[in-house]
C-alpha positions as CSV (number, residue, x, y, z in Angstrom):
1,X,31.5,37.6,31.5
2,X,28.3,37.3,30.2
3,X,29.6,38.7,26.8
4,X,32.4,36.8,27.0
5,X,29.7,33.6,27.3
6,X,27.8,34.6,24.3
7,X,30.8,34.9,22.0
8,X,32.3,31.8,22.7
9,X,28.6,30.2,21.8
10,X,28.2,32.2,19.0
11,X,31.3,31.2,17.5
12,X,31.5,27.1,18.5
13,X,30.6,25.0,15.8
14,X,27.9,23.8,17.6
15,X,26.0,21.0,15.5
16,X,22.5,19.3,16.5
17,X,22.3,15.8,15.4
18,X,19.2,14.9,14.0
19,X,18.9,11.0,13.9
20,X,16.0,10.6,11.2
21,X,13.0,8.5,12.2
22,X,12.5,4.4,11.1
23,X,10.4,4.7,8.2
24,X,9.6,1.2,8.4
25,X,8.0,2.2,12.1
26,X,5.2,4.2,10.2
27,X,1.8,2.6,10.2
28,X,0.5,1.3,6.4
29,X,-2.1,4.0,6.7
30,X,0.2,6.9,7.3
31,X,2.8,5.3,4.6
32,X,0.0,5.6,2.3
33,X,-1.2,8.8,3.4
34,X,2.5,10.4,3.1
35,X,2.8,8.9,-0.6
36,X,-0.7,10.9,-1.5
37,X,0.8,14.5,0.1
38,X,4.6,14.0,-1.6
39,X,3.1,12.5,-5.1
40,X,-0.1,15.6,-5.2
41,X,2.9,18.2,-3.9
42,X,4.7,17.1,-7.2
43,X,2.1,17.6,-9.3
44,X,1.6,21.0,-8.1
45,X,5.0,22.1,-8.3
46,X,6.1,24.6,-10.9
47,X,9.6,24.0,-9.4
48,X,11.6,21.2,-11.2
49,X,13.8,20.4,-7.8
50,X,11.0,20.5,-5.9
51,X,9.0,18.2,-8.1
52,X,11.9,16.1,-8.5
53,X,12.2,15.6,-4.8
54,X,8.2,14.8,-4.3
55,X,8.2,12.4,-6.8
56,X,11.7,10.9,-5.4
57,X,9.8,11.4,-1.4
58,X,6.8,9.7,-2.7
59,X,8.6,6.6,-4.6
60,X,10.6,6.1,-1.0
61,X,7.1,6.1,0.3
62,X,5.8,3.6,-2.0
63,X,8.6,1.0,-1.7
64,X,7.5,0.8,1.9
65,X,4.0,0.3,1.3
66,X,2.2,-3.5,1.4
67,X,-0.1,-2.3,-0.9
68,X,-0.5,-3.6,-4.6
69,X,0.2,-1.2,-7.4
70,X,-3.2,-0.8,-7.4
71,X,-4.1,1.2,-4.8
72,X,-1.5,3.9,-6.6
73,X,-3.0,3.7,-9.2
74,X,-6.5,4.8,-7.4
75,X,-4.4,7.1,-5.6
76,X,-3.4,9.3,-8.6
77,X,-7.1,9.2,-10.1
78,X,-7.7,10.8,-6.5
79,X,-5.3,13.5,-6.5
80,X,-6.1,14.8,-9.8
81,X,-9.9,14.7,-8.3
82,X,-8.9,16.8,-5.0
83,X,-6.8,19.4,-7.1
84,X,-10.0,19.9,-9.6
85,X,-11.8,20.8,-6.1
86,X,-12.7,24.4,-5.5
87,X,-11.5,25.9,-2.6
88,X,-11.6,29.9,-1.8
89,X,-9.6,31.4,0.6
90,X,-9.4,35.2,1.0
91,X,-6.5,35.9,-1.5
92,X,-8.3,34.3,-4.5
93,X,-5.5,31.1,-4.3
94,X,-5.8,27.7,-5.9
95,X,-4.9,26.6,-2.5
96,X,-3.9,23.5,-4.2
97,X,-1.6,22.2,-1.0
98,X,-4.2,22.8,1.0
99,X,-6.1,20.5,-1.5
100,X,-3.0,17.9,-0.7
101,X,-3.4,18.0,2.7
102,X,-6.8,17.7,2.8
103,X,-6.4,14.8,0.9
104,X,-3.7,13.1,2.6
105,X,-6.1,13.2,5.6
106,X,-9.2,12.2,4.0
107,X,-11.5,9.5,4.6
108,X,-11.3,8.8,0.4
109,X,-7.6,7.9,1.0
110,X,-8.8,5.7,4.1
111,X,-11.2,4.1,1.6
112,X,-8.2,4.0,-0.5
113,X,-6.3,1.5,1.7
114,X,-8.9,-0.2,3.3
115,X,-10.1,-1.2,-0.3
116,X,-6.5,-2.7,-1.1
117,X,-5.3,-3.6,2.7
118,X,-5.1,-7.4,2.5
């Protein structure tokens, strides 16, 4: 029986829904935060569907955002700062997502919005 239970699972089509979340629910600060990870993942991408698809992430990102153009602007300056950074992890890496991530979370990117938040 039990055997006869795990086929039938096995072989229904079973499919999990996954509604996707209200981006316009997100918070300005974590809008802006998720437009510095997607646009620095591009940039480090040697991958052109990859790159394609940050960029593309990051641009959905941005026509969210309340910011000015401005603050973008800053933004990219600040990526290309965090991925000149040196970080050293045990396998000699760039670590250059970590960079990314450390940015996204940084208190430059808070500076960031609460520089063009008006």
């Amino acid at each position: 029986m039990k055997l006869l239970l795990l086929l039938a699972l096995a072989l229904s089509p079973v499919v999990f829904a996954i509604t996707p979340p209200n981006l316009d629910a997100y918070q300005q600060p974590q809008i802006l935060s998720n437009w510095l990870l997607s646009r620095c993942a591009g940039k480090i991408s040697t991958d052109k569907a990859f790159t394609d698809d940050a960029y593309k992430s990051a641009s959905a990102w941005l026509e969210r955002s309340h910011l000015p153009i401005e603050a973008f602007n800053d933004g990219d300056r600040l990526i290309s700062d965090y991925l000149k950074m040196k970080l050293s992890g045990a396998d000699k890496s760039n670590l250059n997502m970590m960079k990314c991530t450390l940015l996204a979370q940084s208190q430059d990117a808070m500076e960031i919005f609460e520089k063009y938040n008006k």
